[in-house]
N, C-alpha and C positions, 0 to 999 in steps of 0.2 A: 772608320770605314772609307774615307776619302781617301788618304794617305795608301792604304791599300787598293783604292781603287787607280791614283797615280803610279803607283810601284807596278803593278801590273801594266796599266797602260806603256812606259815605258821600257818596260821589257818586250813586250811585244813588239814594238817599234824596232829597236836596236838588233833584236831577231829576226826580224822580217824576211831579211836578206838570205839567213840562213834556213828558212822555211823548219822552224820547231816553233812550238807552242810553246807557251810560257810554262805549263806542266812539263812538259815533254826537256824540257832546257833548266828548270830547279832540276829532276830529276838528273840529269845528266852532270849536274855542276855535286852532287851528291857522292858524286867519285874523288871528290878532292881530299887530301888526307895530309896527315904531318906524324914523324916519327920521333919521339921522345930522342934526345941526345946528349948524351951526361958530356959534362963540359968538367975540364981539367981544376981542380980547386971545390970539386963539391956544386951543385947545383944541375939544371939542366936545361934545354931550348927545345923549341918544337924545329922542325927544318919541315917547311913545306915540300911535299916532292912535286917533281915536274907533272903538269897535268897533262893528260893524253888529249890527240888532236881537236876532239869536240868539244870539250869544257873549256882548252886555249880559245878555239875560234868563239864562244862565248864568253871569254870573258872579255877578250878584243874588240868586240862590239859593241864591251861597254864603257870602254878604253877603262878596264880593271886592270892592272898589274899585281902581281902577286910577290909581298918580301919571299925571301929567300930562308927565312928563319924567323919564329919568334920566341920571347924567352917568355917560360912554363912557372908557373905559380900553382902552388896550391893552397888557390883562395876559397874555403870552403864557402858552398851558395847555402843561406839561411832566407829558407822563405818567410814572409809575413804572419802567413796564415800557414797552421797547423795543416797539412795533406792530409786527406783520407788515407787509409789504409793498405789501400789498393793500388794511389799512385804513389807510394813512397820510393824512394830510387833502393836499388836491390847492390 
């Protein structure tokens, strides 16, 4: 709970300037995305795309830089624990 209570504090702070909430600025950093890109020889990478003005000036503020690419795996996730039925991924 503390660690989340830091994580927040600090977002707020670094937002300030920009008058968003800490809800209101996750939300907005939600636009961020990356397009699968097969690469020559078999395999592929994610390419982050450019993030539009709000999510930049967020993530500026948290002196974030964002790669330009990163390379794609598919590392299946095995949870611990059996899911319920309900939350299994579809």
């Amino acid at each position: 709970m503390r660690l989340a209570y830091l994580i927040r504090r600090e977002l707020s702070q670094a937002w300030s300037s920009l008058d968003v909430t800490v809800e209101e600025g996750l939300h907005q950093l939600q636009t961020l995305c990356s397009t699968e890109v097969p690469v020559e020889g078999g395999g592929s990478c994610l390419r982050i795309s450019t993030p539009s003005e709000s999510p930049r000036a967020l993530l500026k503020a948290l002196d974030i830089g964002l790669p330009h690419g990163l390379p794609h795996t598919e590392i299946p996730i095995v949870p611990r624990k059996k899911l319920p039925e309900r939350r299994k991924p579809r």
